[in-house]
N, C-alpha and C positions, 0 to 999 in steps of 0.2 A: 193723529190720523191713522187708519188701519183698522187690523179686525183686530178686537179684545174682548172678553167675556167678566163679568161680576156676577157674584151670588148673590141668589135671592132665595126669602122665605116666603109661605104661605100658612095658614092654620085654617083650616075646615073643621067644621065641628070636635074641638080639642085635640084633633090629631096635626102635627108640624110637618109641613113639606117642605124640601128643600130644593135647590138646583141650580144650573146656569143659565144665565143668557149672555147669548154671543151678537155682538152687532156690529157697523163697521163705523167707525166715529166719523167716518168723510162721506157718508150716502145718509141721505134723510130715509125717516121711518117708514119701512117698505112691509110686502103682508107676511104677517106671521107664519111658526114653523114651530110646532111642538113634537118634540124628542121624546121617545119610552122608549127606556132599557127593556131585557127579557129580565127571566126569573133570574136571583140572584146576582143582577148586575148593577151597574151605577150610571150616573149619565156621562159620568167624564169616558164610557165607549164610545160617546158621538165625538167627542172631540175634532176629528177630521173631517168628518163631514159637516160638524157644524160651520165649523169654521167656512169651508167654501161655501157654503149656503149664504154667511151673513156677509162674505166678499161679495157676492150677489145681488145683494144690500135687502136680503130679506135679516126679519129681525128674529131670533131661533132662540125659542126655551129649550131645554132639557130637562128633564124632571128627574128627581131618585125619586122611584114610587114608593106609598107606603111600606115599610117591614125592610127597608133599605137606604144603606148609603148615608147621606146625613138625613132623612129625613126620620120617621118617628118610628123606631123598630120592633115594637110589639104594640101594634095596635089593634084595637079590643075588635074591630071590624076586618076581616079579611076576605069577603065576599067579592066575586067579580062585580057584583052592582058598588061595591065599593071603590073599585078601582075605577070603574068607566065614570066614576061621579070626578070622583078627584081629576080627571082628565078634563071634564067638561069643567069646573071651577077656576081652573087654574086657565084653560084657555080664556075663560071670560075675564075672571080678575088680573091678570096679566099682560095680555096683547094688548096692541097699541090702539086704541080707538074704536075701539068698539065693531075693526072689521073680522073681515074673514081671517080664519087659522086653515091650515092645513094639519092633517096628525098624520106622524111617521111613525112606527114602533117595530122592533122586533121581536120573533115569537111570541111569550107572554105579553108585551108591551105594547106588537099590535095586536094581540088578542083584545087589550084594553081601548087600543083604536077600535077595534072592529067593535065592538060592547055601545063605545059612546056615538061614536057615528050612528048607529042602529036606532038609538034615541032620537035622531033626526031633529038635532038641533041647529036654529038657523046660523050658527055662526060658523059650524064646522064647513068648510066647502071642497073639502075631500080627505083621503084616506091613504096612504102605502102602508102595506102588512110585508114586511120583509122576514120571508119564514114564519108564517100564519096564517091560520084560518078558523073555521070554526070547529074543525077534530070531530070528534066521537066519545063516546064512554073508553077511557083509558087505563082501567083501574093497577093493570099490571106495569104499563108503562108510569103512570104518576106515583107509582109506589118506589117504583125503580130512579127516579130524577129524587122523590125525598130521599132514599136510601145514600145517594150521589152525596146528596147534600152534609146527611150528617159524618159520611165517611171521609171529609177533608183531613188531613193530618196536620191541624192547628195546634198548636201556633205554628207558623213557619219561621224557622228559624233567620231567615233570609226575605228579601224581595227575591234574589236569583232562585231558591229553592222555590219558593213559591210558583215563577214563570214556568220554571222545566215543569214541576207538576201537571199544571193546564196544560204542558205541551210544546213549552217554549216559543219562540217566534211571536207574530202579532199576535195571534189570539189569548198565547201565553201572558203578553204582558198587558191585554186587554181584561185579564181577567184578574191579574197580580195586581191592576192599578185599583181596582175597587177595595183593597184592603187597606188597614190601620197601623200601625206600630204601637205598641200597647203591651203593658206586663211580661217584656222579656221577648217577646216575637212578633208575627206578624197575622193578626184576627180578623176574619170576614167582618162587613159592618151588614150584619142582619143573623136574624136570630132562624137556626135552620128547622125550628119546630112551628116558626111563626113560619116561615116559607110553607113547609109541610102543610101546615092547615089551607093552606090560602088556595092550595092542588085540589082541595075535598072534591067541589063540584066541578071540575072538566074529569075529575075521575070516573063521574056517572050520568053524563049527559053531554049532547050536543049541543052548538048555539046554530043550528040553519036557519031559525026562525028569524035571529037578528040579523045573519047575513040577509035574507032574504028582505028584510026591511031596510035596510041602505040605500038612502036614494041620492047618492054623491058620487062623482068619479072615484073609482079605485084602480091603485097598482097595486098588484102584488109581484114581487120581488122574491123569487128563487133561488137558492142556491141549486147547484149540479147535482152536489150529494147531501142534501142538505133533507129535510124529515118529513117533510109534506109527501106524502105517500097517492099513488094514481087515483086511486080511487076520491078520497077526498078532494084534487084538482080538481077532476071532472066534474066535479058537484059546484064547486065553488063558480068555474067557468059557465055551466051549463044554467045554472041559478042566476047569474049575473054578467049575462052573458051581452046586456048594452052599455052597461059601464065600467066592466073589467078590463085590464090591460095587463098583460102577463110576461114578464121576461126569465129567462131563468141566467144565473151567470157562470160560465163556464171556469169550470175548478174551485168551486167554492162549496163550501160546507154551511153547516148551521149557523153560525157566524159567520154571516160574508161581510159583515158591516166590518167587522174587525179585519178582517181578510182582504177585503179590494175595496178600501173606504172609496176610494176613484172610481172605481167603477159602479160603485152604488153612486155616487154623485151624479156619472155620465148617465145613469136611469131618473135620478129622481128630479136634475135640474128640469129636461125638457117637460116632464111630467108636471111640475110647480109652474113655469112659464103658462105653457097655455092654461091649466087651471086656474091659473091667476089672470088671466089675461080676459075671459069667460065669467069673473066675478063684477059683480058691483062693490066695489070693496064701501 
């Protein structure tokens, strides 16, 4: 009895997906909850909030997306139409009976929410983007995230050197837990030129058109200081302004998942209740 989680795999067209699901072995199979990390992260970030999610006795994937984590790290595809498919595969092949999902992701991760909801597939029955939207042409800032990327100082000699790098604290060790132990230190598991590539197109274009085809409840999920910039809000709000729901949370940064896993739970439980509640599962 209690919450525990096991690994599972997936394979979509030759490429291997990996991740967890979290359930509670004492509550029968209740509606599903698929997790996406942002860029360069793993699913064990959700760890906290999966967990009180499947206490809830919803049943919670977590995904490594492509180009990460365990799953298949230089694959030949790294197109967001690549990403929102694998999101939609995996909720179909995966969740329990053929109901409704819900998709939660951060930054990159709900960008890949926001991509596959946009497809308006009937099994998705809504959306939280926590720290995302649909952006702008980027080219100076996504040059600057791959530049991040390759300037790690791998291997880390340590798990503790690793945390302080990121920053120490949660988000530190949210970032240090995505790493391997391998040839004498400690190696990101994703390859940071396959990242690189996979930035090309948010670096020269928008997605309003798919925000604007959305036709599911949405949260988005703020942080205080976190990179959603005014202008971009107002667009997202003012576009989807019958199915939005907007909280922002005080003292948190781009990482708030890692930052106040509780307090993203306190936004996303009541948000998963009535949308669930509103479904024909």
């Amino acid at each position: 009895m209690g919450v525990n989680w096991v690994t599972w795999q997936f394979v979509r067209d030759g490429v291997t997906l990996s991740g967890r699901e979290w359930t509670d072995t004492g509550a029968g199979p209740g509606p599903s909850v698929l997790l996406l990390h942002g860029l360069a992260g793993h699913c064990g970030e959700w760890d906290a909030l999966a967990g009180a999610l499947a206490a809830d006795g919803y049943r919670v994937l977590a995904l490594d997306q492509r180009g990460h984590g365990d799953s298949e790290r230089r694959p030949g595809d790294v197109s967001r139409a690549a990403y929102a498919s694998d999101v939609l595969e995996v909720a179909g092949a995966l969740t329990a009976d053929g109901g409704p999902v819900a998709l939660v992701g951060q930054s990159y991760g709900g960008h890949a929410a926001l991509l596959a909801a946009a497809r308006r597939p009937p099994r998705v029955a809504g959306a939280v983007l926590v720290e995302a939207g649909p952006g702008g042409s980027a080219p100076d800032r996504t040059e600057q995230v791959a530049g991040w990327l390759r300037g790690w100082p791998v291997p880390f000699p340590d798990r503790e050197a690793a945390v302080a790098h990121f920053g120490g604290g949660p988000v530190g060790e949210g970032w240090a837990g995505g790493l391997e132990e391998r040839d004498g230190g400690w190696w990101p598991r994703f390859d940071p030129e396959v990242l690189a590539a996979s930035l090309a197109e948010n670096a020269v274009r928008s997605w309003w058109e798919e925000w604007d085809a959305i036709d599911v409840p949405l949260l988005a999920v703020l942080g205080q200081n976190g990179i959603i910039d005014p202008e971009q809000w107002d667009g997202m709000a003012r576009r989807q302004e019958r199915r939005l729901t907007a909280v922002s949370v005080p003292g948190t940064g781009h990482d708030l998942h890692l930052e106040a896993p509780e307090a993203l739970y306190g936004v996303v439980a009541p948000f998963l209740r009535e949308l669930f509640a509103g479904v024909d599962g």
